[in-house]
C-alpha positions as CSV (number, residue, x, y, z in Angstrom):
1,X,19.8,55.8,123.8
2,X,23.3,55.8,122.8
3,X,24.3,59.5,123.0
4,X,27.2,60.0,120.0
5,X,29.7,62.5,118.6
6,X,31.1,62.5,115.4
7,X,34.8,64.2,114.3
8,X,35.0,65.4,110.6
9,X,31.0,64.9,109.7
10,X,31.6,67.1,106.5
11,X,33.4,64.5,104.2
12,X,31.7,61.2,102.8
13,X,32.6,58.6,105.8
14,X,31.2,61.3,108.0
15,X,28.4,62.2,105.9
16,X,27.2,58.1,105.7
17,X,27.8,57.8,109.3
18,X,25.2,60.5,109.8
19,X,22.7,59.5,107.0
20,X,22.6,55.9,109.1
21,X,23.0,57.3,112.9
22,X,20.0,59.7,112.4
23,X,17.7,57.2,111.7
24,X,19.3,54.8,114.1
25,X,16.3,53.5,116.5
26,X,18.8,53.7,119.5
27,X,20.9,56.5,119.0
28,X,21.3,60.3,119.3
29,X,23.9,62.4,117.6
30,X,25.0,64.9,120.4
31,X,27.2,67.0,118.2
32,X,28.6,67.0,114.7
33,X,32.4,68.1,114.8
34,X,33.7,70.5,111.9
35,X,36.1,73.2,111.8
36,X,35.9,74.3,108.0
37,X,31.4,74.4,108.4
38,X,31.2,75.3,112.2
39,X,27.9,77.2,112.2
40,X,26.1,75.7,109.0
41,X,23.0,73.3,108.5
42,X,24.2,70.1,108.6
43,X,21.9,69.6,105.0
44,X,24.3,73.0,103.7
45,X,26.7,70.4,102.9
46,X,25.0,67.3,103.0
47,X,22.5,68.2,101.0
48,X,20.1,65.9,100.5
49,X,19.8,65.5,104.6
50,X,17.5,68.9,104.1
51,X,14.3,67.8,106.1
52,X,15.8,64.7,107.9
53,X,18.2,66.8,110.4
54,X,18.3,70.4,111.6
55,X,21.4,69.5,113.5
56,X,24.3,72.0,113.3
57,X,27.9,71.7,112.6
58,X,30.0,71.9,115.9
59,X,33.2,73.9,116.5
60,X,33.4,72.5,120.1
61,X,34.5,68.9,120.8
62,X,32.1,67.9,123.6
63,X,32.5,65.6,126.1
64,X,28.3,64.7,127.1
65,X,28.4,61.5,125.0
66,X,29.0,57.4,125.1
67,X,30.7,57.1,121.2
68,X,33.1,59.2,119.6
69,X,33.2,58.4,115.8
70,X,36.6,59.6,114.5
71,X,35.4,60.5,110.7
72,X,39.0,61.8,110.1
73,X,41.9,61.7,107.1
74,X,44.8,59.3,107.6
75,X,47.3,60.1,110.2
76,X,45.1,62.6,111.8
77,X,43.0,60.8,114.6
78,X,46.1,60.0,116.7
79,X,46.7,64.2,116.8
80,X,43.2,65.0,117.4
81,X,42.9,62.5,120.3
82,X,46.8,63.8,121.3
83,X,45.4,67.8,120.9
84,X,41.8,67.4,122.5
85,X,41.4,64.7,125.3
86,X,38.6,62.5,125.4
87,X,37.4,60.8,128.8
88,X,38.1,57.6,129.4
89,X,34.7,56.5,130.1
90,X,33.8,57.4,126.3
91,X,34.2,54.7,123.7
92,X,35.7,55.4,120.4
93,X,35.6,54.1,116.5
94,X,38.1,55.2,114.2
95,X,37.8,55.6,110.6
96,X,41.1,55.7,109.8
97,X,44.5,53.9,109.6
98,X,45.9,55.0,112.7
99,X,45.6,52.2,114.7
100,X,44.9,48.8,112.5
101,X,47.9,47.2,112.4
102,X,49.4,45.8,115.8
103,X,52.4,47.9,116.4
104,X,49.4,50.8,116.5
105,X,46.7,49.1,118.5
106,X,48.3,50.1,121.7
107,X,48.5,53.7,122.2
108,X,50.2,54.9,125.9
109,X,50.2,58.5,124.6
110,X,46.3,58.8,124.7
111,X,46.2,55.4,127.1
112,X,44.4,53.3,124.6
113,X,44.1,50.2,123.3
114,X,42.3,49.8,119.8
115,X,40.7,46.4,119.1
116,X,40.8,45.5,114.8
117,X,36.7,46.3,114.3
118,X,36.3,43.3,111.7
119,X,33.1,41.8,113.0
120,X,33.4,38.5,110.9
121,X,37.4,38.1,112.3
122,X,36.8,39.7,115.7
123,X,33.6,39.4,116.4
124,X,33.9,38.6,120.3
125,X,37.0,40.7,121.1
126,X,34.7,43.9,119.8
127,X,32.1,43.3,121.9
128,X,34.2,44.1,125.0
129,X,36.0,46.6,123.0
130,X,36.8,49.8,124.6
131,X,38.3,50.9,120.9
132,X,37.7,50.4,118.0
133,X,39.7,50.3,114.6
134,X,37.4,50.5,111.8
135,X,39.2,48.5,109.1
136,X,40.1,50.0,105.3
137,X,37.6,49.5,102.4
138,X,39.5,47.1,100.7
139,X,40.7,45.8,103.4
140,X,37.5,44.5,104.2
141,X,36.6,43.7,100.5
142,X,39.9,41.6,100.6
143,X,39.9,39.7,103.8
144,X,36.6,38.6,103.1
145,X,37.0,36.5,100.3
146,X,40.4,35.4,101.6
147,X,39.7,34.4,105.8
148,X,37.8,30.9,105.1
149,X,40.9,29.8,103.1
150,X,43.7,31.3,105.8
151,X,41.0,28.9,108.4
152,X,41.7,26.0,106.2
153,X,45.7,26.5,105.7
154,X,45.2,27.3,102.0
155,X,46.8,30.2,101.4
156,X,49.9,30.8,99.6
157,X,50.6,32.6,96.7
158,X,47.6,35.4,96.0
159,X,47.3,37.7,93.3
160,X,44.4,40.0,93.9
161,X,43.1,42.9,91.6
162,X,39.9,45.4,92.3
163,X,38.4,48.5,91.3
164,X,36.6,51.3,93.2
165,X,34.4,54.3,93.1
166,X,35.9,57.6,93.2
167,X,34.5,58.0,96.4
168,X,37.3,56.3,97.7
169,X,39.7,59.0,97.1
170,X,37.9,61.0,99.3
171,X,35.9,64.2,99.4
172,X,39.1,66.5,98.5
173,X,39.2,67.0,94.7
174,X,42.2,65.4,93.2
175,X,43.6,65.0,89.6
176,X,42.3,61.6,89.6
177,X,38.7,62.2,91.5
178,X,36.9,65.0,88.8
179,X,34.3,64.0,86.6
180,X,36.2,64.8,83.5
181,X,39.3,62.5,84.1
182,X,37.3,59.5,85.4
183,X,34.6,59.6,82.9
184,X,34.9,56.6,80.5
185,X,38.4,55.6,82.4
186,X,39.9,53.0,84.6
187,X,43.5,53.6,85.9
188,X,45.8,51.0,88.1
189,X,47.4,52.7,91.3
190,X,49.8,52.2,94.2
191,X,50.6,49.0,92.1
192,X,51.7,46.4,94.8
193,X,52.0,49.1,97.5
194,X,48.9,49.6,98.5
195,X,48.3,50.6,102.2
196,X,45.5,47.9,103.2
197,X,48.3,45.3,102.3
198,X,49.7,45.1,106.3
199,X,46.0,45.0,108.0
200,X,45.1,42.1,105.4
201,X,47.9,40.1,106.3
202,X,47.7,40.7,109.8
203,X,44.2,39.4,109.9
204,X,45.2,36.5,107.2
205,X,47.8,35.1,109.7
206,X,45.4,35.4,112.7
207,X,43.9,32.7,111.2
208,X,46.9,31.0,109.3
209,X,49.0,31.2,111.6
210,X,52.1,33.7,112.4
211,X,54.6,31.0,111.0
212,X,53.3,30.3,107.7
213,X,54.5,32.5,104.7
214,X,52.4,33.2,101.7
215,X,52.5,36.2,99.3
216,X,49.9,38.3,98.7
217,X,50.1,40.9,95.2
218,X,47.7,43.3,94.9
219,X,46.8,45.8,92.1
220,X,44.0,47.8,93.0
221,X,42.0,49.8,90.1
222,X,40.4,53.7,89.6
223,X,37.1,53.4,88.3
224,X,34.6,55.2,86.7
225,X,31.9,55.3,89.0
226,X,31.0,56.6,92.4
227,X,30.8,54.0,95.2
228,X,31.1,50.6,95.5
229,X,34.1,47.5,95.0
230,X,34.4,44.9,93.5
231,X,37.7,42.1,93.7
232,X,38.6,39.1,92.4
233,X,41.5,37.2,94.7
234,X,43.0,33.9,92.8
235,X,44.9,31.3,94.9
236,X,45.8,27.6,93.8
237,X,44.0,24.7,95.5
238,X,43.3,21.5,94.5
239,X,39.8,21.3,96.3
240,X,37.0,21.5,94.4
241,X,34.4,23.6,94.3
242,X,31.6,21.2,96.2
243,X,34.8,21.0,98.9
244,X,35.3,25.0,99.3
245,X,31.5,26.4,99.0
246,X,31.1,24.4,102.4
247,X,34.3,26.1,104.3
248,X,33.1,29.9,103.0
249,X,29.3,28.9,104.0
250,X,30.4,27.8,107.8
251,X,32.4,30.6,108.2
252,X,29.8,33.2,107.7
253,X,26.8,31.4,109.0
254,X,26.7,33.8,112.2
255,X,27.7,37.1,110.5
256,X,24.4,38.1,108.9
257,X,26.0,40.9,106.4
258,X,28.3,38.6,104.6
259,X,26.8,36.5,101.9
260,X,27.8,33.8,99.9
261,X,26.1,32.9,96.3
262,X,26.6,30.2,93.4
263,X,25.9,32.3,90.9
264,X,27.6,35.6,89.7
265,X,27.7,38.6,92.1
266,X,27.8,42.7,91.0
267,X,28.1,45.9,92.5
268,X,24.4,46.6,92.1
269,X,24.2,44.0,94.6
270,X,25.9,45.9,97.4
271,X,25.8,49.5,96.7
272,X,23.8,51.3,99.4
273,X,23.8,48.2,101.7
274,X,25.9,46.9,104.1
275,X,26.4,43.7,102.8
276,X,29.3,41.7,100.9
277,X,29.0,39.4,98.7
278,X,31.2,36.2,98.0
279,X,31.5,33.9,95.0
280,X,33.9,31.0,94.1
281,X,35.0,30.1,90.6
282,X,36.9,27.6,89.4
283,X,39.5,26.4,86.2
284,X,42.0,23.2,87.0
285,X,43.7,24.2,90.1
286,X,43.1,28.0,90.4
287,X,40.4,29.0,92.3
288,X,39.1,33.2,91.5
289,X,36.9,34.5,95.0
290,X,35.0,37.5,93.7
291,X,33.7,39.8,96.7
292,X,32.3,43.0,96.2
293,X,31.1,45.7,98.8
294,X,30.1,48.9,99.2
295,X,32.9,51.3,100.1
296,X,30.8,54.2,102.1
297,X,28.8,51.2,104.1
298,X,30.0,48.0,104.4
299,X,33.8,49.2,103.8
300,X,33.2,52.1,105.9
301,X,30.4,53.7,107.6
302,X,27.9,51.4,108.0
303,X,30.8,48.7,109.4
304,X,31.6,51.4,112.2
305,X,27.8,51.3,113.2
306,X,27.8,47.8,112.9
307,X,31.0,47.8,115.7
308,X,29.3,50.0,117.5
309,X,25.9,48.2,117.3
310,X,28.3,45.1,119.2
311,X,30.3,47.4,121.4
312,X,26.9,48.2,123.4
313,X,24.7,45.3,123.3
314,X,22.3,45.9,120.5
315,X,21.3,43.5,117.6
316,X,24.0,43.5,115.5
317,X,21.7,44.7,112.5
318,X,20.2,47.5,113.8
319,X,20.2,50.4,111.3
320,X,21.6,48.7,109.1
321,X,19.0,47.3,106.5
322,X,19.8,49.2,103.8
323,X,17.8,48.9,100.4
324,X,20.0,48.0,97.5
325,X,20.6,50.2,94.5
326,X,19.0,47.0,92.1
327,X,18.8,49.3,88.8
């Protein structure tokens, strides 16, 4: 059994990561880390874990344990791991943006190196991964549909737009994240800022190639419901569809969560699994990939199970077949 711990188990990632570890067939949550609920029921705040867990928020971080899960905001693993020391024996997955991009993935203050946990990009390199990076949401919804055209050379100019749940903004309430605002309400945000946009093309010129130059433009969407997301990337090719359907299919034959389908995709599809989904359209020389995940899972939690799953050994599925939300 794979003894874990998990840092900041009261938020959404955390609360995912718990919902999948605890009935995990080779895993045992050692402690649940969290300052604010030290003390209470795991199901106080998580409430619909009452009669799955009896587990108890920790205010101790404990070092008895093989995986550290790092269920923490932005900016705030590298402190923690800075403030409390972890041993070196213990592996770790990080939810957060600390330590994608490459400037980050070496860290001499807390002497580690962090390994990009994209299982369909990295597959090999996070098997004898030490660290792991858990990549962003859509981040992973993006790179996706984009890595079997950066394979082929294809990629150029992309304009890319998507929407997500409000669960993506966190378990904090916001002026943006109440019922009342997004209720019957879509809103574009960080308009061609967005911070997934350095991890996406890191991982686009892995395969492309450090010396090409394309552009990548994305507008990323609020939306009015709770979890899931859903993108549609459009680059110019002059391939046709027959031609490209091949190149996406070979690239994902050995990575059992990612799908490919001929006919239209949705988020009922994906939400509660750990699966994406891929499809390719087509209009003269523009070419629209629609992929569309589940931010908590695939996007998320369920990805950093599905690292850690590879980090030790086990079959890359385990835990993870997740029944679809289908109505």
């Amino acid at each position: 059994m794979i003894n874990v711990g998990i840092i900041g188990g009261a938020g959404y990632t955390g609360g995912e990561l718990i919902r999948l570890l605890i009935n995990h067939p080779e895993v045992h949550i050692g402690y649940i880390h969290s300052r604010s609920n030290a003390g209470k029921y795991v199901y106080e705040v998580h409430k619909d874990l009452i009669g799955d867990t009896d587990l108890k928020f920790s205010g101790e971080v404990l070092q008895d344990i093989d995986c550290l899960f790092l269920c923490l905001g932005h900016g705030e693993s590298t402190k923690f791991l800075q403030e409390e020391p972890v041993k070196d024996s213990i592996k770790i997955i990080d939810l957060a943006n600390d330590f994608r991009l490459r400037k980050d993935n070496v860290q001499a203050a807390i002497n580690r190196t962090f390994v990009y946990g994209l299982p369909e990009l990295n597959k090999d390199a996070i098997k004898s991964a030490q660290n792991i990076a858990n990549p962003g949401c859509f981040a992973t919804t993006i790179q996706l549909g984009l890595l079997p055209l950066a394979k082929a050379g294809l990629l150029k100019d992309i304009y890319t737009t998507g929407i997500t749940g409000s669960t993506g903004a966190g378990q904090s309430l916001s002026a943006t994240s109440h019922f009342s605002w997004r209720a019957n309400n879509i809103q574009a945000y960080k308009t061609l800022t967005h911070q997934h946009l350095g991890e996406i093309g890191e991982s686009l010129h892995q395969l492309q190639g450090d010396d090409t130059d394309f552009d990548l433009s994305f507008v990323p969407w609020r939306g009015d419901f709770t979890r899931g997301i859903f993108v549609s990337s459009t680059v110019t090719t002059d391939l046709a569809l027959e031609e490209l359907y091949p190149l996406f299919e070979d690239f994902y034959k050995d990575h059992p969560f990612t799908q490919v389908s001929k006919t239209s995709v949705f988020l009922k599809q994906v939400v509660n699994t750990n699966k994406a989904v891929i499809h390719l359209e087509k209009a003269g020389n523009k070419l629209v990939v629609h992929s569309a995940l589940d931010n908590l899972l695939k996007g998320a939690s369920g990805q950093a199970v599905h690292n850690m799953n590879l980090v030790f050994g086990l079959e890359e599925t385990l835990g993870l077949r997740l029944k679809p939300a289908a109505f």
